[in-house]
C-alpha positions in Angstrom: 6.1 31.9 -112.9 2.8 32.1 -115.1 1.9 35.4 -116.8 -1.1 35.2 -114.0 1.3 35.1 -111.2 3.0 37.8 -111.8 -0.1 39.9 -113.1 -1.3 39.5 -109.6 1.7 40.1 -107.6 2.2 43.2 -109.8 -1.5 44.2 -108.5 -0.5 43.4 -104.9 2.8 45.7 -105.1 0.7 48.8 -106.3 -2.0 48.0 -103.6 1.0 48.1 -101.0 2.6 51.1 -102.5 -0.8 52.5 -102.0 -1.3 51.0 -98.1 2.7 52.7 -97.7 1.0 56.4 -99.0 -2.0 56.2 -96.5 0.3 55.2 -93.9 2.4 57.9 -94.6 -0.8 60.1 -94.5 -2.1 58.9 -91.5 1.1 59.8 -89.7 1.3 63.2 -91.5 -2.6 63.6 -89.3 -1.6 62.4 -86.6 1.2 64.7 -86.0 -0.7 67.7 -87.1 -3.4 66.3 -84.6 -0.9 66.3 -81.8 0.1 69.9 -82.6 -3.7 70.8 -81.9 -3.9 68.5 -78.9 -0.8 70.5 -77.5 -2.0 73.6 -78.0 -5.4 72.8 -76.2 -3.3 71.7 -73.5 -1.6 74.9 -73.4 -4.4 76.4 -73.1 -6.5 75.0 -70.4 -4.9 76.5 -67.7 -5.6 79.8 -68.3 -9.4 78.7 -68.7 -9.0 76.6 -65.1 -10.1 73.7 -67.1 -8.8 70.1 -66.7 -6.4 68.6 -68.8 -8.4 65.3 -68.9 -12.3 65.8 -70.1 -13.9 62.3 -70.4 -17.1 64.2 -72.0 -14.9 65.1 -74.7 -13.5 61.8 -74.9 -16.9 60.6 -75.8 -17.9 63.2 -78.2 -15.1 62.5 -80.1 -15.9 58.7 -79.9 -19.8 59.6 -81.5 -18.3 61.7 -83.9 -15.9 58.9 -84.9 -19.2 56.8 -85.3 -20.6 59.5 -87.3 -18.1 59.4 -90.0 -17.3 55.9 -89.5 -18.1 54.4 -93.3 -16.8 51.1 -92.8 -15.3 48.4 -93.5 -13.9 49.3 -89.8 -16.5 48.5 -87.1 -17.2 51.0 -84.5 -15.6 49.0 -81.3 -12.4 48.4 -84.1 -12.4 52.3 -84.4 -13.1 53.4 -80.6 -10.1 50.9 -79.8 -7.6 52.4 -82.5 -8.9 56.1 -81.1 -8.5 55.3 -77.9 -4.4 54.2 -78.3 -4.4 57.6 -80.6 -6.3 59.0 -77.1 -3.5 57.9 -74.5 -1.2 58.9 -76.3 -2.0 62.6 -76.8 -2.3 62.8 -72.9 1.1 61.6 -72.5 2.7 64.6 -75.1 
């Protein structure tokens, strides 16, 4: 193997170390997002609101938008949201 070779797969290693940080991130949110979620849920009742509010649903979807930078297109991010969505309502 080439000095090249293995200059690049050395690059590629720190980007996945990297990717394995933000994944480790993303699930460190996503918890804490539950938490929320399941408080809300505890909540409702005493406000005689429903536990499903498809306004909210779409709020959240324009807010993604709003933040939404790219390189992720808006239909990539309302599809990722919306598995994150489900599964909230099944906690």
């Amino acid at each position: 193997m080439d000095e090249r070779t293995e200059d690049v797969q050395d690059q590629i290693g720190a980007i996945r170390d990297k990717i394995d940080e933000i994944d480790c991130s993303i699930v460190h949110l996503l918890n804490e997002r539950a938490v929320m979620a399941l408080k809300i849920r505890e909540l409702k009742p005493h406000a005689h609101l429903s536990l499903y509010d498809p306004k909210r649903e779409e709020e959240i979807f324009a807010n993604l938008a709003k933040c939404n930078e790219g390189p992720l297109f808006g239909e990539n991010l309302r599809e990722i949201y919306s598995a994150i969505l489900h599964v909230m309502k099944e906690l």
